[in-house]
N, C-alpha and C positions, 0 to 999 in steps of 0.2 A: 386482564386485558384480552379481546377478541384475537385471534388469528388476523383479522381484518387490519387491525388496528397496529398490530404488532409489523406486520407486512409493509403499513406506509409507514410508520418509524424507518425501518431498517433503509424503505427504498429512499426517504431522505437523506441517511448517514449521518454517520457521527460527527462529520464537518459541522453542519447544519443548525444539529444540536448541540455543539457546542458554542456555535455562534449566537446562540438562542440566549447566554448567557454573559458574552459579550467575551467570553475566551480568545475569537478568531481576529478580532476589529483587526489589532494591530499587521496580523495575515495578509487581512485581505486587502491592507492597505498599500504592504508594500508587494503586493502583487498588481495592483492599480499600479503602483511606480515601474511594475516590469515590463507591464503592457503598454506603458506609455514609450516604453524604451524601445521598444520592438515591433513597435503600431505605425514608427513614421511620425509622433505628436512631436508637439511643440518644436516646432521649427523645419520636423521633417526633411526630405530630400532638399538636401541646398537652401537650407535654413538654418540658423540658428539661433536658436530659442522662441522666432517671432510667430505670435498667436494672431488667427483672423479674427479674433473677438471683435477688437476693434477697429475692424472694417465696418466702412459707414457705404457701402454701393462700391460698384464699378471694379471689382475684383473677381477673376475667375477661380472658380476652384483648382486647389494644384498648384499653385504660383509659390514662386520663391518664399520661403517664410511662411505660410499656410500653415494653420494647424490641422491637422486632419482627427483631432479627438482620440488618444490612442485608446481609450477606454472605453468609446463606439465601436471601434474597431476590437477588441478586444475583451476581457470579461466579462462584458453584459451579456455577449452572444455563443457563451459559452453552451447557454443551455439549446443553444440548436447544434452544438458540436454533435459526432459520432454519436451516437447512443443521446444523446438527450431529445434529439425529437422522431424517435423512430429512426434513426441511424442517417435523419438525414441533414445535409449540411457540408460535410468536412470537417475540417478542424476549428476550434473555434480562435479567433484574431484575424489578422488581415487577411488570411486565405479563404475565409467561408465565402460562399457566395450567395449572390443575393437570386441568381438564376435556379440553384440547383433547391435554394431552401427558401420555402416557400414564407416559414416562421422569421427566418430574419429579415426577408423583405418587409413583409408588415411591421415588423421592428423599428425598420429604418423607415420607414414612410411615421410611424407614431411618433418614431424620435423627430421627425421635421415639424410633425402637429406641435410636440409639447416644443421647441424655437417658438413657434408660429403664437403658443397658448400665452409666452412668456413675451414676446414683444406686444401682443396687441393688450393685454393687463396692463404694462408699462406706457405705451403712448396713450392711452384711455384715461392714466392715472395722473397724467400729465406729466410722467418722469419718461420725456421724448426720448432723452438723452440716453438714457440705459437702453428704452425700447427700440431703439434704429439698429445694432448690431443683432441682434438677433434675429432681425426679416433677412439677414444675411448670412445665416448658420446653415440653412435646410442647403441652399445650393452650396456653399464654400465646405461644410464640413460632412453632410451626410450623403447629396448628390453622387459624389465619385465612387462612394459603395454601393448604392443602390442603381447605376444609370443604366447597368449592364441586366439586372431583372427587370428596369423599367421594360428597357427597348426588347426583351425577349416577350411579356406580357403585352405588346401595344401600347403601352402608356406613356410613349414619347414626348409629348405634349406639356410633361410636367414640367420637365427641364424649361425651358424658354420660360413659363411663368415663374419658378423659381428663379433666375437671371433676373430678370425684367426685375421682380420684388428687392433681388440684392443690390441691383444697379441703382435704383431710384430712393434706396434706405437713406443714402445721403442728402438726400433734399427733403424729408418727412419733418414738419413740421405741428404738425395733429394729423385726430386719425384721420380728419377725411383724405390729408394726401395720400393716403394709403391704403385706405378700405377694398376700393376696385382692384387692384394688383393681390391686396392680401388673398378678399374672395373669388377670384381665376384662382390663387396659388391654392389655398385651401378645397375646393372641389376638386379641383385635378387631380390630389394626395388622396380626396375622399373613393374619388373613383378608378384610381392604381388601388387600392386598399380591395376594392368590391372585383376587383378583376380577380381575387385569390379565391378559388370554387373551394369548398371542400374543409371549410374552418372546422376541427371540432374544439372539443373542452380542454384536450391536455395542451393544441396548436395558441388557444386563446391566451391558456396558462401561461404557458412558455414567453409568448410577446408580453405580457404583465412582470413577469419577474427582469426579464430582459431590462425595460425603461423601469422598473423599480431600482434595480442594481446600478445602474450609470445613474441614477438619482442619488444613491446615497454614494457613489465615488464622487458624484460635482460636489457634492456638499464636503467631503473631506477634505480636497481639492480648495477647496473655496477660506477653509480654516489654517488659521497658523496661530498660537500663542494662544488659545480660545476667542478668537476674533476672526469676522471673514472681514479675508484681504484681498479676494476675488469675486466681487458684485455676479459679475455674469456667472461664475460657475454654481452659484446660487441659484439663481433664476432658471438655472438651466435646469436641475436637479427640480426645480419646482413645478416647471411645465412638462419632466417628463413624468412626473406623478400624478398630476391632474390629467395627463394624457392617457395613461395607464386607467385609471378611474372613469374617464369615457367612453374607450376601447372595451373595458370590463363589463359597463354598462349597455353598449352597444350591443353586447352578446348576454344579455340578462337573462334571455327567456330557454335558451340551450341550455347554461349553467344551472339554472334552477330547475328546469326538468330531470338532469342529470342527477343534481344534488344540492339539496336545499339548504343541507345544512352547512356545508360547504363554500355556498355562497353568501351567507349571511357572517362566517368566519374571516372569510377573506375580505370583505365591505368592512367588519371590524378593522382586521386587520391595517386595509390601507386611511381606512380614517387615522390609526394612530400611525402611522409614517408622516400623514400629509402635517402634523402637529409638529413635523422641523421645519416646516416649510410656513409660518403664519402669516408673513406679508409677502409680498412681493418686492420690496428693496429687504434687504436680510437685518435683521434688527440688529442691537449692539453687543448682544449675546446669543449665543445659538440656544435653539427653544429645548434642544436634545444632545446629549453628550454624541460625538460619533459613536461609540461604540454603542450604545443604547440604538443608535438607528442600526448599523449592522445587523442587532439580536432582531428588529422589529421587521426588518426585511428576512430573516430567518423565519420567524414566524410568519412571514406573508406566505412562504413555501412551505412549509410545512400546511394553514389552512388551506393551500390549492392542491396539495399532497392528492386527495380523492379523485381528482381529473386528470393528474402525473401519471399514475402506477394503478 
C-alpha cells in the first residue's frame, strides 16, 4: 500500500473503518438519540414531544411544540466542526453557525432542496397527503439555523418564500396549487447557494457527507421492530440523498479534474446508499438493514477521502 493511500486510511480513522463493517450502527445511533436530546428536537423549548411534521401551513418556526430536527442540528454538521472543515465552524450541534461556516450553510440550504425534493415526488405522485408537510420543513425546521447566514450573505429574500410555501401547504391540493410558490422557493435556495464564492472539493465533500448522514439517521429514525413507523422521516432521508446527488453533480467538472477516480468511487458509492431509499412512500420492508446503510455511508467517506485530506 502507497504512502498515499495509507495517509487517507489513517485521516479517515478507525471509527470510520469500523463502521465500514457495520461495528459502529448501534454508536451512532445512540449518539443520534443524544443529539436529539441536546439539539432542542421533538418538542424542544416549551414542547413536549410534539413534531412539525405534521404541519399542513400557517405555522412559524419556533412555536410551541416545534421540532427543530436535533439531528440537523447536530451530527450531520459535525464535519464542519473545528478541525473538519479547515478549522472552520465551531463546534458541531446547535452552536455551529451558519455565518461563520460557509459549508454548513450550504448544508442547510441542501437540506431544504432535499424537503422540497421529497414533497414535490409525493404531490406529483399523487400521494398529496404525505407531500403537504414537507413544503413545510425548509422554513419550520431548517430556516431558524440558517436565517442568520441568510441575512449576513444578502439572501433575505428566501425567508418570505419559504413562509409563503409553509402557509399555503394546507390548501395544496395537486401540483399546480403549488408549483409557483414551490419555484420562487426553490431559486431563491438556488441562489443563497451561488452567493458562497470559493467552493472547493474537500467544501463540496463535507456538504455531501453532511445530507448523507442525516439521511441515514431519518431512516433509523423512521424504523422500529424492522418496519417504518415514521413515513416522513423516510422521505426525509430520501430527499437528502437525491439532494446530495445533485449538489455532487452540480460540482462534477471541479471533482473530476481534481480526481477522477475518486469521483467515479463516490457516484458508486451514493448509488448504493440511494438502494434504502426505492420508492418514495417507504415500502413494507426496508430495502437495507440500518447497519448496512451506516457501513455504506462509511464508505461514501472514505471514496471522498481524496478531496478531505
Amino acid at each position: 500500500m502507497t504512502n498515499q493511500k495509507l495517509k487517507l486510511w489513517t485521516g479517515i480513522g478507525v471509527a470510520t473503518l469500523l463502521a465500514s463493517s457495520g461495528a459502529l450502527a448501534d454508536e451512532q445511533k445512540n449518539g443520534h438519540h443524544d443529539d436529539m436530546m441536546t439539539s432542542g428536537s421533538h418538542g424542544g423549548e416549551g414542547g413536549e414531544g410534539g413534531e412539525s411534521h405534521g404541519a399542513e401551513g400557517g405555522e412559524h418556526h419556533g412555536g410551541e411544540g416545534g421540532e427543530q430536527h436535533g439531528g440537523e442540528a447536530g451530527a450531520a454538521f459535525s464535519y464542519f466542526a473545528a478541525g473538519g472543515e479547515g478549522g472552520e465552524g465551531g463546534e458541531a450541534g446547535g452552536s455551529l453557525s451558519a455565518v461563520e461556516s460557509d459549508g454548513a450553510y450550504v448544508a442547510m440550504l441542501q437540506m431544504m432542496q432535499g424537503h422540497l425534493m421529497a414533497a414535490r415526488e409525493l404531490i406529483k405522485s399523487g400521494e398529496v397527503a404525505a407531500g403537504r408537510p414537507h413544503l413545510t420543513h425548509p422554513w419550520i425546521e431548517i430556516y431558524p439555523m440558517a436565517e442568520s447566514g441568510l441575512e449576513s450573505r444578502g439572501q433575505n429574500e428566501l425567508g418570505s418564500h419559504l413562509q409563503t410555501l409553509a402557509e399555503n401547504a394546507g390548501q395544496v391540493e395537486n401540483w399546480g396549487d403549488t408549483s409557483q410558490t414551490f419555484q420562487a422557493a426553490w431559486v431563491a435556495i438556488e441562489k443563497a447557494v451561488k452567493s458562497v464564492e470559493g467552493q472547493s472539493a474537500s467544501s463540496v465533500s463535507n456538504v455531501v457527507l453532511s445530507l448523507t448522514k442525516q439521511a441515514v439517521l431519518e431512516y433509523d429514525e423512521a424504523l422500529e421492530n424492522g418496519r417504518f413507523v415514521a413515513e416522513h422521516e423516510y422521505q426525509d432521508g430520501r430527499g437528502f440523498v437525491m439532494s446530495a446527488r445533485d449538489y455532487l453533480a452540480s460540482n462534477q467538472a471541479m471533482l473530476k479534474r481534481q480526481n477522477k477516480e475518486a469521483w467515479r468511487d463516490t457516484g458508486k458509492a451514493l448509488d448504493e446508499m440511494l438502494k434504502a431509499w426505492p420508492t418514495a412512500v417507504p415500502p413494507e420492508r426496508p430495502a437495507i438493514a440500518v447497519s448496512d446503510l451506516y457501513s455504506a455511508q462509511a464508505r461514501l467517506e472514505l471514496a471522498l477521502a481524496p478531496y478531505l485530506y
